[in-house]
N, C-alpha and C positions, 0 to 999 in steps of 0.2 A: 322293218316295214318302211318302207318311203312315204315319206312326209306329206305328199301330195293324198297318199291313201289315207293315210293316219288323220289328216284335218278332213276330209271327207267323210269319214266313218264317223268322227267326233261332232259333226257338225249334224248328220242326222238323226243322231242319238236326243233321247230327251232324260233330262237329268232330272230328278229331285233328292230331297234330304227327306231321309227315310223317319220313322216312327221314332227309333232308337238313337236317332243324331249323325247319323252315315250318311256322308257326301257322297251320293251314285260318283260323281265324276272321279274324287277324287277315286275313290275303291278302281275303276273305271282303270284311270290314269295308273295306277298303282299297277294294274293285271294286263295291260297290253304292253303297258313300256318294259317289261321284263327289266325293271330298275335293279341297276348295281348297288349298292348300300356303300362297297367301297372298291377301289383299284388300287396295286401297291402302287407304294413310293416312287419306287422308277418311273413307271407308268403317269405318275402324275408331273416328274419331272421333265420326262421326254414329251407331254402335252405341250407344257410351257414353254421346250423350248424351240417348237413347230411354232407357236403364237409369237415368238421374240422373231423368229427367222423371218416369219411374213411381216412384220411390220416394223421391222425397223431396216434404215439405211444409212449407209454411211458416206456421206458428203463434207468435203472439205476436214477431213479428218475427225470428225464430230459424229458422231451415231444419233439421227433424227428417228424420232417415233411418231407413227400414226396412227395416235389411240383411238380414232376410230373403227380402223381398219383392228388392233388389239381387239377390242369389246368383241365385234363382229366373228373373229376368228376364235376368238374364247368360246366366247358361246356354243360356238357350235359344235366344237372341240368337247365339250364339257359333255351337250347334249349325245353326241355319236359316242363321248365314254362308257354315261353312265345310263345308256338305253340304249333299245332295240331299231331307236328311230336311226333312219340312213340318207343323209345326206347326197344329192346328185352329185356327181363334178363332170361337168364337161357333156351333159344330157338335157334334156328337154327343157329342164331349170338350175338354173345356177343357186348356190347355197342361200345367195342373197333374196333371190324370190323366195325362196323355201323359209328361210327365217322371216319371212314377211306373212308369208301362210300362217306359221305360226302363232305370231305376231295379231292376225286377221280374226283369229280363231280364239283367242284370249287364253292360248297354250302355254306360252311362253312364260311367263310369272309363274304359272303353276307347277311347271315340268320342273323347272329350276327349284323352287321350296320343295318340292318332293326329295331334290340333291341334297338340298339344305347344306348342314353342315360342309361335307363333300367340297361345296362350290365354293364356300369358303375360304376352306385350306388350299385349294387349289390357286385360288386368288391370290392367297397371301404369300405361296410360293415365288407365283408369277412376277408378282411384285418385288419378291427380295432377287428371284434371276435379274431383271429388269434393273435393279439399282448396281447390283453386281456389272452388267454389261456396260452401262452410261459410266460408272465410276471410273473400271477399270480401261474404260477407252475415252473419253472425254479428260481426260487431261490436259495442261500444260505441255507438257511434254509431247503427249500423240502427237496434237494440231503443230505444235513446231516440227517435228521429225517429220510430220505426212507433209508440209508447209516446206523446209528443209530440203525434203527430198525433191519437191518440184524445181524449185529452185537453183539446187546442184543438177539437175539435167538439163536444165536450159543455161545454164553455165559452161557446162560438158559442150553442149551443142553448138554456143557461144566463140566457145576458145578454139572447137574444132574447123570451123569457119573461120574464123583469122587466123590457125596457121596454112589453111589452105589456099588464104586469096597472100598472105605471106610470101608462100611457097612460089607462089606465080609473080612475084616481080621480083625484076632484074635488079641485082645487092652488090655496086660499086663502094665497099669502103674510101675510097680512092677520092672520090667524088662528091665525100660529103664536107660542107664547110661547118669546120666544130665549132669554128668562132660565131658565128650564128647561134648555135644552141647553147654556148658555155652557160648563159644563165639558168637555163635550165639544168643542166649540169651540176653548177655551186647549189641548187638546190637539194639534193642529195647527200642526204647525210654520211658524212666521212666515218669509219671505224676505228 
C-alpha cells in the first residue's frame, strides 16, 4: 500500500481501547501492515549495506558519513522490509515527504515498536558494517596512499614537461663554461 493511502485511511479511522485492553490502532496497525516478524540474515545484511552505499563518501581518502541522510535511509529501509507499506521513488512524492506523512500521522514510532526487536538487530548490524567500513578505510596508510598517489601524478606530469620544454632547446656542450658552475659541482658528493 502507498504511504500516501495508508496515512489517509489511518487518519479517518477513529481508534479506541476496547473493554478487554485492545488498542484498535494498534490490532489496526498489526492487520494492514501485513508485518514481517522477521527477514533472513542476508536480507538484513544487504539492507545495511544499501544504507552504508547512500550515505557515505569518500573524500580525500577518508570515508565521511551523513548520518542524517543514514537515519533517513534506515528507516525507510526497515519500514519497506518489514511491511506492506511502499515507498515512491521518483513519483508524486519523494520518500522524504512520505516519511514526513508518517511522521504527520504519529505512524512512525508505532510502525517501528511493532518491528521492535527486528529494528534492533538490524541496527546493530548497521553499526558493526559501518565501523568495519571507517576502519578498514580511514587509515594511515589509505589517506597517504590516496595522498601519495596524487602527488606522483603531478610529479609524472611535472617531469614530463621539463623533459619536453628540455627537448626543445638547443644543447652545445661546447659552449658551456664549467668554471662558472665548478662550485656547484664541489658540491656533489664524490663516491
Amino acid at each position: 500500500m502507498k504511504i500516501k493511502e495508508f496515512c489517509d485511511a489511518y487518519k479517518a479511522k477513529k481508534f479506541m481501547v476496547t473493554k478487554n485492553g485492545i488498542d484498535e490502532k494498534i490490532e489496526y496497525l498489526r492487520k494492514e501492515l501485513e508485518l514481517k516478524e522477521y527477514i533472513p540474515f542476508a536480507d538484513k545484511r544487504e539492507l545495511c549495506a544499501t544504507v552504508i552505499d547512500a550515505c557515505c563518501t569518500k573524500e580525500g581518502g577518508l570515508i565521511k558519513v551523513d548520518s542524517v541522510t543514514r537515519y533517513i535511509i534506515f528507516t525507510i529501509s526497515i519500514i519497506s522490509a518489514y511491511t506492506s507499506l511502499e515507498f515512491s521513488s521518483g513519483e508524486e512524492y519523494d520518500s522524504l515527504d512520505e516519511y514526513d506523512m508518517l511522521c504527520e500521522a504519529g505512524l512512525l514510532n508505532p510502525i517501528l515498536a511493532l518491528i521492535g526487536d527486528e529494528y534492533a538487530t538490524c541496527n546493530n548490524i548497521l553499526n558493526m558494517m559501518m565501523e568495519d567500513v571507517i576502519a578498514n578505510n580511514n587509515t594511515v596508510e589509505e589517506v597517504l596512499g590516496h595522498n601519495l598517489g596524487k602527488v606522483s601524478d603531478a610529479l609524472d606530469d611535472l617531469i614530463g614537461a621539463f623533459a619536453d620544454k628540455v627537448a626543445e632547446m638547443e644543447f652545445d656542450p661546447n659552449q658551456i663554461d664549467f668554471d662558472k658552475y665548478k662550485g656547484i659541482l664541489d658540491l656533489i658528493p664524490k663516491k
